[in-house]
N, C-alpha and C positions, 0 to 999 in steps of 0.2 A: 611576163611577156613584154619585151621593151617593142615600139609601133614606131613605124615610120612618120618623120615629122613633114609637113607640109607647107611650104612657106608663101602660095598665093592662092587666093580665094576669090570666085565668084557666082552668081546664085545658080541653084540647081533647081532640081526636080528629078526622083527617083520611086521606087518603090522597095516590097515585100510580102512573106510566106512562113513556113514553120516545121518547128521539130518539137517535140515531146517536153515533159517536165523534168527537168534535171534535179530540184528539191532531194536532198536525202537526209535532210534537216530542218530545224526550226530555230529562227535568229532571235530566242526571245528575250534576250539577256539584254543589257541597257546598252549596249554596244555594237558596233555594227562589226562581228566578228563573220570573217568567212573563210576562215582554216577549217571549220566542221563539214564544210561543204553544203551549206547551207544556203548561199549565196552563191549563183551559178555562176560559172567559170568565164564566161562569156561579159559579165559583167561587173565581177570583182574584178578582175586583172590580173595588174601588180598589188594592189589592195590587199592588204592581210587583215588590217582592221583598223576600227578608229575608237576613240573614245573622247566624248562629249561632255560636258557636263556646262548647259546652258545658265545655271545661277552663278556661277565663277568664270564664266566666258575662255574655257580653257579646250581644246581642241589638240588629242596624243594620236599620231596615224602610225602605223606599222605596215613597213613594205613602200612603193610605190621610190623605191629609189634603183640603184645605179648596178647595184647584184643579189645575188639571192639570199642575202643574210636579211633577216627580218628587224632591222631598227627600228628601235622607235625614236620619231622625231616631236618635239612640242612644237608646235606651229604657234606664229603670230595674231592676234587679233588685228584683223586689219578693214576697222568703219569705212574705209574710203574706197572700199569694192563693194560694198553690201550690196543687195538689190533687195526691192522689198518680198518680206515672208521669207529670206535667207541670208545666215551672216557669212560674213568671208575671213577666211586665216590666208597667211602666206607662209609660205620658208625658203630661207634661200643662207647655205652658210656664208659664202664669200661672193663678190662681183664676179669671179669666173665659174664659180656652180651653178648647174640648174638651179630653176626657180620651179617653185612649185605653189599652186591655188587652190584652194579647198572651199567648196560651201556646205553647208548643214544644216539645218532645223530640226528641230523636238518641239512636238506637240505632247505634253502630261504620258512621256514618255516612250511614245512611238518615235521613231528620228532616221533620219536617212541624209548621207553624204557622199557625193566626188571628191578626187582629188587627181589632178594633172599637174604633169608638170609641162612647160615650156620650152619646146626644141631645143635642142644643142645638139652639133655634131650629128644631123640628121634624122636622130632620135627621139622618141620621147615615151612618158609614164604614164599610167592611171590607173584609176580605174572606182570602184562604186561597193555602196554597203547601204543594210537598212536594218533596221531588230526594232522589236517591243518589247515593254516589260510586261508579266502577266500570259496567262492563256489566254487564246482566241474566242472573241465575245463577239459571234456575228448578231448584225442588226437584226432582228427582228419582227418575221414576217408576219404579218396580219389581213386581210380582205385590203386594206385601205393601202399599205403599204410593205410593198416587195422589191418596188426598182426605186434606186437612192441613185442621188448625184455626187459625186466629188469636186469640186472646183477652187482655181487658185493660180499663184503666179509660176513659174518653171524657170529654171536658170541649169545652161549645162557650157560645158567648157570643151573646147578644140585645138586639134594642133596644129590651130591656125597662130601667129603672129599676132598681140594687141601693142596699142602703144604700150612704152614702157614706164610706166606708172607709176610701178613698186620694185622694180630693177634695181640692187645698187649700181653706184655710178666705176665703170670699169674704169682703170688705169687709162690715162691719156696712150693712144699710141698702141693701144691694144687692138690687135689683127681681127676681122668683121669675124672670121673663120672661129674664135674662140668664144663670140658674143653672144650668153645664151639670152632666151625668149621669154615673153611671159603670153602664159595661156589666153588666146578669147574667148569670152565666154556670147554664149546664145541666150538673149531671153524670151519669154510671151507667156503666152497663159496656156492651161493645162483642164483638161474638162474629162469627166468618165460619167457614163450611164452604168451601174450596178444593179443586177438581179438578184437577191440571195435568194430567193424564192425558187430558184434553177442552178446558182452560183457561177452566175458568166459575168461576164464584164468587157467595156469595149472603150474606147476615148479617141483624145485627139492633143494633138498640138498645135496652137493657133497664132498670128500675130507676133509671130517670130522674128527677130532680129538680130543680125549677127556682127557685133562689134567688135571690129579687126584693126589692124596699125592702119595711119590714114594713108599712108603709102599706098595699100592696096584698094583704096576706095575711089568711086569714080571721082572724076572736079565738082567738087558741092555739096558732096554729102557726107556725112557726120557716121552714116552705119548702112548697111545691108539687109534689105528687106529678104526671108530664105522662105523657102515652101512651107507648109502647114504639112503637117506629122501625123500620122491614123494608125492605130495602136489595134494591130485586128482583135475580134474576139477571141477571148482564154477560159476557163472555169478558175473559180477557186477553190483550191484544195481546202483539205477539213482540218489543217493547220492555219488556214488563214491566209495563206500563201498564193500567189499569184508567179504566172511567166507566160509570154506569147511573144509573136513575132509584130515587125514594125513596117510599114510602108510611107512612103510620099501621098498626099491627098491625090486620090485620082492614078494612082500605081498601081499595080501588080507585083513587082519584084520585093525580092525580101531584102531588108538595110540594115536590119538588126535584129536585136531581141529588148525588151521591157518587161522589168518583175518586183514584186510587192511586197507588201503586208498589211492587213487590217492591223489596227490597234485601238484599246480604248475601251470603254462600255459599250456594246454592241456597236462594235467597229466606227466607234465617233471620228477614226482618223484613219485617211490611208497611204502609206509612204510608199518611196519606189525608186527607180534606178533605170535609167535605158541607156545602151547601146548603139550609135549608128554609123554607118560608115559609107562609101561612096556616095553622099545624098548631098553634095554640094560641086557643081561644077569646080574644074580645076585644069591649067595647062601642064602641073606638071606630076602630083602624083594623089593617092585619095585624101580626104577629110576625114576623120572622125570627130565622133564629138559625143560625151559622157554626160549624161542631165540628171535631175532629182528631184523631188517632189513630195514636200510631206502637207496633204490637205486635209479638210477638216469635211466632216460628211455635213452637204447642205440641209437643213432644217435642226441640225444638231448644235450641240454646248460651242463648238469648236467654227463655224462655220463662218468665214469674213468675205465671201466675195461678192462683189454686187450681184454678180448673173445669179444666186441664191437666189436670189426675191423674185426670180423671175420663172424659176422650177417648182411644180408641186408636187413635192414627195408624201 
C-alpha cells in the first residue's frame, strides 16, 4: 500500500477504539517475516520482511519499495541516526530515488523493525515486523507475581520531512518537484502493565518528540513536543501474540492499531510495532507515523531502564 506523504507538521492531540485479532500465524522464526500473515495488515504494510542479524550489523528488507515485486534490498549501517536501544540502516540508490530509514533491535532473539521511506512525488512507503526465535515461555505466575512491567525507549518514523542528514547531494539545478525526503522520526519512552495471570495488557507512550526539517519548526526550537500515546487494553493470545487499538492520552477516537510478541525465558522480552495516523495536527493532509519497541521485562536478565527500580513486580 503506497500512503500519502505529508509535508507540514504541527502538534496534535487525537484518539482511539477496536476490531478483533487478525493473528492467523506465529512470527517465530528469527525474522520479521509477514507474507504468512502473521503480522497484521494494518501494520506490515508494504513490509514483506526483514532480516537482521545483530552480531554482523547487517540489515536485508523485502518490500517497502516503488511496486509489488518483492526486492530484497541490503541496507546501510548508519551510527549517526541511532537513538538509544535502537540502530539505524538507510538506503537510498541514487540522489533522485527515494530514501528509505529503518530501525531495529534483538533482544537474545526476539527483534522487531520499521522501515519508511521519505516522500517523493507525494508518496511514500513502510511499514513494521516483529518475530522470536523458540515457543512461547509466558512469565510465570505465582501469589507474589502476575502483573509485570515492560519499559524502555521508542523511536517511530513519519511522513513528515527531517532535515537532510543522509540525502545524497542532488545535481545542482535539479527541480524541488523531483527532490526526495528523508523520514522523521518520533522518539520517547514506552511503558506496559502485564497480567498473565488473566493475559491482558495495556501501556502508553510518553515524552514524545517529534523531529522534523527546521523549516517546519517554530523560531527557537530544535524539535516538537507531540501528545502522549495510550495503547487501550488487548489479551494475549496462547501464541504469545498480542494486537489492540491506540488513542491520544485523554481521547476516545481510534488512531491505529499496536501488536506484539513475548519472547525469551518466560517472556523476558517484549517487541512490537504501532500504527497511527491523523494523531498530529496538520494544514494540509494526515500524518502517520510507524514506531517499535523491543523491551526487556522489568525485574528480569534483560531489564535497562531507570523507572524499573521504581516498579515492584
Amino acid at each position: 500500500m503506497t500512503r500519502f506523504y505529508s509535508g507540514i507538521a504541527i502538534l496534535a492531540l487525537v484518539a482511539a477504539c477496536g476490531d478483533g485479532n487478525p493473528f492467523s500465524g506465529t512470527p517465530t522464526d528469527t525474522d520479521g517475516d509477514t507474507t504468512t500473515g502473521a503480522i497484521p495488515a494494518s501494520l506490515a504494510s508494504d513490509l514483506d520482511s526483514f532480516s537482521y542479524n545483530p552480531t554482523t550489523g547487517t540489515l536485508t528488507v523485502t518490500g517497502v519499495s516503488l511496486d509489488e515485486d518483492a526486492l530484497e534490498t541490503v541496507y546501510r549501517r548508519t551510527p549517526g541516526l541511532d537513538v538509544p536501544g535502537y540502530v539505524a540502516f538507510t538506503a537510498q540508490d541514487d540522489p533522485l530515488d527515494q530514501h528509505a530509514t529503518a530501525y531495529v533491535q534483538d533482544i537474545n532473539g526476539t527483534r522487531a523493525g520499521i522501515v519508511v521511506t521519505g516522500g517523493q512525488f507525494g508518496t511514500y512507503n513502510g511499514g513494521g515486523a516483529y518475530a522470536r526465535e523458540g515457543a512461547y515461555s509466558p512469565h510465570v505466575v505465582t501469589a507474589d507475581s502476575g502483573q509485570v512491567t515492560y519499559a524502555g525507549n521508542y523511536v517511530g518514523l513519519t511522513n513528515l520531512p527531517s532535515d537532510r542528514t543522509d540525502i545524497a547531494d542532488v545535481p545542482p539545478g535539479t527541480p524541488d518537484a523531483l527532490v526526495p525526503e528523508q523520514s522523521a522520526k518520533v522518539t520517547g519512552k514506552i511503558f506496559f502493565n502485564v497480567d498473565f495471570a488473566d493475559n491482558t495488557l495495556k501501556g502508553a507512550i510518553y515524552d514524545r518528540v517529534l523531529d522534523v526539517d527546521d523549516s517546519l519548526l517554530p523560531p527557537g526550537e530544535t524539535v516538537l513536543a507531540v501528545g502522549d500515546i495510550e495503547f487501550d487494553p488487548t489479551t494475549i493470545d496462547s501464541d504469545g501474540t498480542y494486537f489492540g487499538d491506540v488513542r491520544m492520552r485523554g481521547g476516545t477516537s481510534d488512531i491505529g492499531d499496536y501488536g506484539g510478541i513475548f519472547g525469551g525465558d518466560e517472556s523476558e522480552v517484549m517487541a512490537g510495532v504501532v500504527f497511527m495516523e491523523d494523531h498530529l495536527v496538520t494544514t494540509t493532509s494526515a500524518e502517520d507515523e510507524y514506531g517499535v519497541w523491543v523491551l526487556g521485562k522489568c525485574g528480569g536478565p534483560q531489564a535497562t531502564d531507570p523507572i524499573c527500580a521504581e516498579v515492584d513486580d
